[in-house]
N, C-alpha and C positions, 0 to 999 in steps of 0.2 A: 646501485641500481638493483632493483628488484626483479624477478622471474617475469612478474606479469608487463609490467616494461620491457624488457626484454624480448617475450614474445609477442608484445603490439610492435617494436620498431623493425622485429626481422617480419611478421607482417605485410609491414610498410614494406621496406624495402628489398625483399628477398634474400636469400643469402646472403649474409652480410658478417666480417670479422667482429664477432664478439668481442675483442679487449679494444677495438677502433671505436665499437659503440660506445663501449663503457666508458673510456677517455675520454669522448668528445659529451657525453651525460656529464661528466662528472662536471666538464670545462665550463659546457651552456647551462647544465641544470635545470631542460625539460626537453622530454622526449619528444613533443615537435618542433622544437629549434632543433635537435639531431637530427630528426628527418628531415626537415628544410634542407639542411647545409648539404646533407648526404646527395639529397635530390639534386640543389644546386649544383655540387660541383661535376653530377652526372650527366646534366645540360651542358654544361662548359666544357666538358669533355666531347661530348656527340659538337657542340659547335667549333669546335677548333677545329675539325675535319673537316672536310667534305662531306654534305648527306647525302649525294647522289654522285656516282661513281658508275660510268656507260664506258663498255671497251666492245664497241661495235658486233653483233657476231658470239663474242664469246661469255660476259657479263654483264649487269646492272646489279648495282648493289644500291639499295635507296633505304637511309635511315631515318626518314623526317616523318612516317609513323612513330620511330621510338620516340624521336623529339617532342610530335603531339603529345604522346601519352605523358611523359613526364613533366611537360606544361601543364596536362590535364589534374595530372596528383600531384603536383604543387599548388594547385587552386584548389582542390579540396580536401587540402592538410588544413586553408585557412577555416573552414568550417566546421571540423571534428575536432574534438577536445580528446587529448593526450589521455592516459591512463591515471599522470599524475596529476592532473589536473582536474578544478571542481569547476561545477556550471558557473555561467554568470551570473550574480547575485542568490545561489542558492548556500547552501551550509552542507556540510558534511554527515550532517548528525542522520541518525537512521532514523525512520520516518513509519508508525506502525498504523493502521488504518483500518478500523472494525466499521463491523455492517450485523443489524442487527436480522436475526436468521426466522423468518414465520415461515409456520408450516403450508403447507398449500392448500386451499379451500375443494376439498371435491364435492362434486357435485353429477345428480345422477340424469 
């Protein structure tokens, strides 16, 4: 895995153990199947709980903002394209694009 992968998946996902990214890159072999799975199992974790937790008086603990969110960027991991990843149906190749330069007409 590469630097700039690297810094698009901790990006994504915040802080996150460099050699767990690099294993699971290596295992999926694209950094947004890494981020899915990461995401995923960070939903599965907030769901196993309780997202709301009231003890009359002295606390509320309510996690189903963090649930939103990570619903939220897992819907739009399906729309942005990874670092290693090319457009759909585009190419790789570098693409150079001239314009031809006139002077400006002044006029008095």
């Amino acid at each position: 895995m590469d630097p700039a992968v690297l810094a698009w998946l901790h990006a994504q996902l915040g802080t996150t153990n460099t050699d767990d990214l690099t294993n699971r890159y290596n295992r999926l072999g694209a950094a947004r199947a890494v981020a899915a799975e990461v995401l995923a199992e960070r939903r599965a974790a907030l769901l196993a709980d309780p997202l709301r937790l009231v003890v009359d008086g002295v606390v509320t603990v309510d996690r189903t903002a963090n649930l939103g969110g990570i619903e939220r960027q897992l819907a739009q991991l399906q729309t942005i394209l990874g670092p290693d990843e090319a457009a759909p149906g585009g190419d790789d190749a570098a693409h150079l694009d001239t314009a031809t330069l006139v002077p400006p007409r002044r006029t008095r």
